[in-house]
N, C-alpha and C positions, 0 to 999 in steps of 0.2 A: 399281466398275470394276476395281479392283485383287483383290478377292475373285472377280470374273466372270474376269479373267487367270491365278490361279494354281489355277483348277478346270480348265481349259481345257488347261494344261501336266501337270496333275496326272494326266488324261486321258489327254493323249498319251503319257506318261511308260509308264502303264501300257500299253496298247497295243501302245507300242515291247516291253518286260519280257515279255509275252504272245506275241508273235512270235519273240522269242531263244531263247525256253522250246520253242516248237513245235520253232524251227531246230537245238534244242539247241545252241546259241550258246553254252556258260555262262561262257564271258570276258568276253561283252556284259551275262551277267543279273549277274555281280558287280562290273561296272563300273556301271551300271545301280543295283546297291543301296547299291556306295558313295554315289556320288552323290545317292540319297534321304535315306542318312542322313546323309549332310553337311548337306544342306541343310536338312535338320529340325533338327540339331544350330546351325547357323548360324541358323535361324529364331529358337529357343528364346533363343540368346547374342541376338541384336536385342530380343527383347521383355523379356529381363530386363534389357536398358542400360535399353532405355525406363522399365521402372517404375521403376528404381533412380532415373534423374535425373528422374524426376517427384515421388517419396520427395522426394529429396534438394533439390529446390527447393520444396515443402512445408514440408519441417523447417526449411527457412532462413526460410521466410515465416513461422513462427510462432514460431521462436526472435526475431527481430528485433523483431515485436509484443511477445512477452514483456519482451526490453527498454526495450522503449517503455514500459511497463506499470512496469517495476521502477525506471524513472526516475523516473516519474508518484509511484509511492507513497515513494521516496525523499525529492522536493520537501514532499510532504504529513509525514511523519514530520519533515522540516528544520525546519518551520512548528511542529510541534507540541514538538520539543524549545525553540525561544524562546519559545513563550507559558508551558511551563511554568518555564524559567529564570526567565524574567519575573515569575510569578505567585512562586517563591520570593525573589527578589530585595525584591519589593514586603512581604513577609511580615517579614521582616527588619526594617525601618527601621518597623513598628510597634512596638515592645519599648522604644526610645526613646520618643516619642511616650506611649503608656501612662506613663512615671514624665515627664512634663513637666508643668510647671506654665504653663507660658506657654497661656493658655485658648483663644485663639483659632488659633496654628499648631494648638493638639491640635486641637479641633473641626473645621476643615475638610481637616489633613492624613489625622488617624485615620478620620474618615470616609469619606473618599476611600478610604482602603486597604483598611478592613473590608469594603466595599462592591467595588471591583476586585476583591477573592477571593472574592465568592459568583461570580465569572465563570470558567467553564470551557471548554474545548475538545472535542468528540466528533470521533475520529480512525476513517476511513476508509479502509480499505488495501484495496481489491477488484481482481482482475486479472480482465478480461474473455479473456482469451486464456487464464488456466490452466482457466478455469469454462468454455470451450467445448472446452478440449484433454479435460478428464477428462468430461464432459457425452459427448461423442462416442464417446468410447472412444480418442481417437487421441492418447495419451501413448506409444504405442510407434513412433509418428513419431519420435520423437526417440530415434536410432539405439544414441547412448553412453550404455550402463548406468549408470555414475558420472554423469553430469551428468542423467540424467532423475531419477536419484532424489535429488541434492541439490534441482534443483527441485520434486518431491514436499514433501519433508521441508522446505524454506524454507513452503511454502505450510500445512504443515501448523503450523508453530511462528507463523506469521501468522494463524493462523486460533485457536490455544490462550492468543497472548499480548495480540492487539490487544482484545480485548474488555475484558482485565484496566484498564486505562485507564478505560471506559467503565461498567465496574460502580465503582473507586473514588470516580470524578465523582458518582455516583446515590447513593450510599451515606454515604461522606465530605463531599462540595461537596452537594449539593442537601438531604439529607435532614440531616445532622451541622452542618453550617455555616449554609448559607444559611436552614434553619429558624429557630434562635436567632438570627440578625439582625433577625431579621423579628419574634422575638416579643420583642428586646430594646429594640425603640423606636430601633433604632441611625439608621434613614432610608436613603434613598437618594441618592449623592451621585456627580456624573459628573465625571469625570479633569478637571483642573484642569491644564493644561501650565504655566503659570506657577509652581504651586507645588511640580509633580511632575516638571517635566521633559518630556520625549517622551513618549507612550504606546507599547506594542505596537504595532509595524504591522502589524495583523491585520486583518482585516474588521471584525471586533467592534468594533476601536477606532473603525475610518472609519466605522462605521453609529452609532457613539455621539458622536461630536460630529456628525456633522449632527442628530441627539438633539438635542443640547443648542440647535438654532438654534430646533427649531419647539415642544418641551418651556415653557410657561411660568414663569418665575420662580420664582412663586409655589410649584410644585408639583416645585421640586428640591429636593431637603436634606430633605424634609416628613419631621419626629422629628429631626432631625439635635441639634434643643437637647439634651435628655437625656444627650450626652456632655458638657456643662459643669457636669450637676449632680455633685454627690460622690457617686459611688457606693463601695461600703463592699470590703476587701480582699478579698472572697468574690467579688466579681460581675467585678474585673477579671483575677482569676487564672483564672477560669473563661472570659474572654477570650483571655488567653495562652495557657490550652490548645488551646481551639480554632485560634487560630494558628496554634502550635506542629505541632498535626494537618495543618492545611488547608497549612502548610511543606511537612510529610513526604509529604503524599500528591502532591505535586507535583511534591517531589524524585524519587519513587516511576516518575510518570507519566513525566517526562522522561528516567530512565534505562531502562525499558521501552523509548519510541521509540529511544535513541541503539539498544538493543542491535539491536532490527529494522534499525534504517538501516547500522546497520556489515553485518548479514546479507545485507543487500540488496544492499547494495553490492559484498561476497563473491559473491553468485550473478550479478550484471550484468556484473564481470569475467569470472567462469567460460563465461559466455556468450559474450560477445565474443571471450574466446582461444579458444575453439573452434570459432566460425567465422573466424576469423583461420587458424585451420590447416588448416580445407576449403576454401580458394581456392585 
């Protein structure tokens, strides 16, 4: 209707231009062409507001996901620096234990510990909003050259350092660690809160004592004895290194996340004052 209206004017417009020209009118043919291009100049200025505030409520729709998004992987990095605290914490009060003579705290403490470190965490940092912004092409939504490329460049140090976590888990905890438990006869032995305190509030921990309700007796600790026997100064310093490693690479792990979550939390402000200052 509205396209059927301004052919219609468009029309008579020229029409009217066609007759002034006959009349040799030309006060009316250059009143006449201001008037056209005014109002093509005025058409032009309408359709660039339009896309602009179409832009501009876009970019706010996806900058505000993004924050959703960098809160999200913040919570998950918060999570992954206490398991690793934790995992070094527990690492620690084995070194005692090892030089104790009292047989039964070692046995079921040191068990306990050697056993909570073959446990690890796989950390997950994925933003669905930057993987549809650059998937699309429409990272140049996001108007301010400073802020599209710190978020480039955060995504890009989230994409080079989070894995680093995830290969020393595979390499150090699974293949370094948790092999030698396994072929030291150490057993398997599930967190004992009376002897140890709290566990992690992890998942892990809550999926491991309901473990412990429907797990039979029988089939907890199994190898666990072989920590009472005497083993000779070679088999438990080669304990302690293992420790010593399964410590550091936790220490490792946990200062990785803190640096991502201070990052994150750098680019989640950057975000916010910036649209703070487009309202």
């Amino acid at each position: 209707m509205v396209q059927h209206r301004q052919a219609s004017e468009t029309r008579m417009l020229l029409r009217r231009i066609t007759k002034h020209v006959k009349d040799q009118n030309w006060f009316a043919v250059a009143l006449d062409f201001i008037i056209v291009v005014f109002g093509v100049f005025i058409g032009i200025q309408v359709s660039n507001w339009n896309e602009a505030r179409v832009s501009h409520a876009i970019e706010t729709t996806y900058l505000e996901l993004l924050q959703r998004d960098l809160q999200t992987t913040r919570q998950e990095l918060e999570a992954q620096i206490a398991f690793e605290h934790f995992q070094v914490r527990v690492a620690n009060e084995a070194a005692p234990l090892i030089n104790s003579r009292s047989s039964e705290l070692r046995r079921q403490k040191l068990g306990i510990i050697l056993t909570r470190l073959g446990g690890r965490r796989t950390l997950r940092v994925d933003s669905p909003t930057f993987i549809d912004l650059q998937s699309s092409g429409r990272l140049g939504l996001i108007s301010d050259p400073g802020l599209r490329s710190d978020i480039v460049s955060y995504f890009f140090e989230v994409q080079r350092m989070g894995p680093v976590i995830d290969k020393n888990n595979t390499y150090f905890v699974d293949e370094r660690y948790t092999d030698f438990l396994e072929n030291s006869s150490i057993g398997y032995w599930l967190w004992n809160e009376d002897l140890m305190g709290p566990p992690h509030p992890g998942r892990l921990s809550s999926m491991l004592a309901k473990h412990g309700t429907y797990i039979q007796a029988g089939l907890i600790d199994t190898g666990g004895d072989p920590l009472l026997l005497p083993r000779d100064d070679t088999f438990w310093n080669e304990v302690k290194g293992r420790l010593a490693k399964r410590s550091s690479i936790a220490f490792i792990n946990r200062s990785v996340a803190i640096s991502l979550r201070d990052e994150t939390t750098i680019l989640d402000e950057k975000i916010g004052a910036y649209l703070e200052r487009r309202l």
